[in-house]
N, C-alpha and C positions, 0 to 999 in steps of 0.2 A: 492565384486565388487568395483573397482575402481569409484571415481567424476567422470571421464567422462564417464564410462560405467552407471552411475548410471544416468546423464542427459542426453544419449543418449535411454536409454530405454525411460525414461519418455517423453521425444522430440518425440518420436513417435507417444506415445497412442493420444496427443495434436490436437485439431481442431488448425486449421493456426488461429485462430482469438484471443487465449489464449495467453497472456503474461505470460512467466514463471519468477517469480524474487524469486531467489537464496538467500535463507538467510543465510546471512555470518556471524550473529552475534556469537561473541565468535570462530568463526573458524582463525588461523592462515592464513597470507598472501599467505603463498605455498598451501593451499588447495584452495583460489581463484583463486591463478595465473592457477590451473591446471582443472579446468572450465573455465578460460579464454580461456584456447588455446585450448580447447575443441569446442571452440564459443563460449560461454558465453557472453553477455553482459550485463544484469540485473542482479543486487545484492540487499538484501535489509536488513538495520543494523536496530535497535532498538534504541543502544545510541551514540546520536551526536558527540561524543569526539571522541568516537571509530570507528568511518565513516570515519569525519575528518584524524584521524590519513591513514589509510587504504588510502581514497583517494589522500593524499601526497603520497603513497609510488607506487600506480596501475597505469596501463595506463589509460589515459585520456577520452578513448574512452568507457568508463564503465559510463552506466547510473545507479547513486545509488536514494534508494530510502530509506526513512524514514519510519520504519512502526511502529517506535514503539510510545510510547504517548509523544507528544512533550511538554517541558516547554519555553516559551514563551522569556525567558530570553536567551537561547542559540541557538536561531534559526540563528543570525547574522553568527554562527562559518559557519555554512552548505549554508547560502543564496547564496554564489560567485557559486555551483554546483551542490545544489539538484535535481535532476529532477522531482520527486513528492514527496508528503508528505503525507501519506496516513491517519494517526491519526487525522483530523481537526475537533476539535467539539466543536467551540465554535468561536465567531465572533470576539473578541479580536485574537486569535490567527491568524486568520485571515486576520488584519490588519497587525501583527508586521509581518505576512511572505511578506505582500504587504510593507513594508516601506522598509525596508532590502532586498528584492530584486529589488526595485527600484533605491538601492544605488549600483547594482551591472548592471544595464540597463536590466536587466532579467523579465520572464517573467516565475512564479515557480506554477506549476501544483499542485493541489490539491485534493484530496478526503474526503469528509464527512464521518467521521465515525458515525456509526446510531447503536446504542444499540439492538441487538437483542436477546444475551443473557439473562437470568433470573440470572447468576449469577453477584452481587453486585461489583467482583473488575474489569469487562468489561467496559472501557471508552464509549462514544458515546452520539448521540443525539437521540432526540425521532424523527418522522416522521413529526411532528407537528413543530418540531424546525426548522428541515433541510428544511421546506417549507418555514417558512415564513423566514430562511433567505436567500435563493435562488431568491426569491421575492421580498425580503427588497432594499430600494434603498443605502443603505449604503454597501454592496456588488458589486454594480454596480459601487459604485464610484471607485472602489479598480483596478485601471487598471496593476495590475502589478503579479498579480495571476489570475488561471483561473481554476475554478471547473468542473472538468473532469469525474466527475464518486464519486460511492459510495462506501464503504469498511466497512466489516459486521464481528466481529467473532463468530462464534456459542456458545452455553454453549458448554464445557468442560464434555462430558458424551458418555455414551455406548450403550445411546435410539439413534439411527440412526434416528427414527419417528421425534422425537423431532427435531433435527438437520438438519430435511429434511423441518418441519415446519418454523423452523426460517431462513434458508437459500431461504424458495419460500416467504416469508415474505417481506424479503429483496431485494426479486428481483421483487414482486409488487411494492414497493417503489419506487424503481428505475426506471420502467417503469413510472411511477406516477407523477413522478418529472421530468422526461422527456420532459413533455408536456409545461414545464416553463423554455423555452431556453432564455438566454441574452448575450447581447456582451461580459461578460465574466463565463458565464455557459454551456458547453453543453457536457451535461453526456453520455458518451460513453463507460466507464469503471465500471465495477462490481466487485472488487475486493472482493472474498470470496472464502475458500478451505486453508488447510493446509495439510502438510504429509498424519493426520491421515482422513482428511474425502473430499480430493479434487475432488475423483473422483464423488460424492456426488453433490456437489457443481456445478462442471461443467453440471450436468444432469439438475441443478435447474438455468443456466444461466450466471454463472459467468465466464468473460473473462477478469480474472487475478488471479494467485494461487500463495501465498507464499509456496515455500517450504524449509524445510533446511535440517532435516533428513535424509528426503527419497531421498537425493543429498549429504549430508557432512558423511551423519550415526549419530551417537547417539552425541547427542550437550556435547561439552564439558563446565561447568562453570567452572569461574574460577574468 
């Protein structure tokens, strides 16, 4: 099956309220341009350099998105045209994507990453963290970002049970933190689901699924 046969199937099975973002990481430019003209508009890369690059080369009209774990030092390269940032788990980082996108007059979306794997190399915050800094008035002063939604990945396993646990987990959270909206908080995104367990994911609430695989086929590293 061909990219666009492959985002046309999956286009279908979709409630309208699901964001689908295309992971492009490691995929060459002609397998994005050919979800592009598919329709495609969400893509989402991992490392900042290689976004960068990509985004000089694609049309303009591509919203990309950040999903992988961001270091704080190279957020300025992405601040002129990220649209969200999905990996935030921590309040410094936080700030430097509010300084840098205020040097660009923008205004750069964010999600909370919230730990709900068991396994140790899963970035993220606990629920306790993500409250009180939803809360915190140091967040509130931060007019130049705006937290959009929370973003979960499961362990890495073949217990579905498990996966179905930490993904309804996740989406109590989110409900939960819900109820503490501010001038620049209001969660409407649940991003969780990838290739191997989306369909999973969407049943437990989630209205955002990375996928790349089951859109590019078998990733290539390189």
């Amino acid at each position: 099956m061909s990219i666009s046969e492959n985002l046309k199937k999956i286009k279908a099975t979709l409630p309208d309220h699901v964001t689908l973002v295309a992971v492009s990481k490691t995929k060459p430019i002609s397998d994005i341009m050919e979800a592009y003209q598919a329709g495609h508009r969400v893509f989402g890369e991992n490392k900042i350099q290689e976004m960068v690059e990509k985004y000089e080369q694609l049309p303009r009209d591509i919203e990309w998105h950040m999903i992988g774990h961001v270091q704080r030092n190279k957020v300025k390269y992405m601040a002129p045209f990220v649209h969200v940032i999905h990996g935030v788990d921590q309040i410094k980082l936080l700030k430097e994507i509010n300084k840098q996108a205020q040097k660009h007059n923008r205004i750069i979306q964010c999600l909370l990453q919230i730990k709900i794997a068991e396994e140790d190399s899963k970035f993220g915050m606990t629920f306790d963290n993500a409250r009180s800094l939803i809360t915190g008035c140091e967040v509130s002063e931060l007019k130049n970002i705006k937290i959009v939604g929370l973003m979960g990945m499961a362990t890495f396993t073949d217990d579905m049970d498990q996966v179905e646990q930490e993904f309804s987990r996740l989406r109590s959270t989110f409900e939960n933190l819900k109820q503490h909206p501010a001038s620049n908080v209001d969660l409407s995104i649940l991003s969780m689901g990838m290739s191997g367990d989306y369909k999973l994911a969407l049943a437990c609430g989630s209205t955002m699924i990375r996928l790349g695989s089951s859109i590019f086929g078998e990733r290539n590293y390189h």
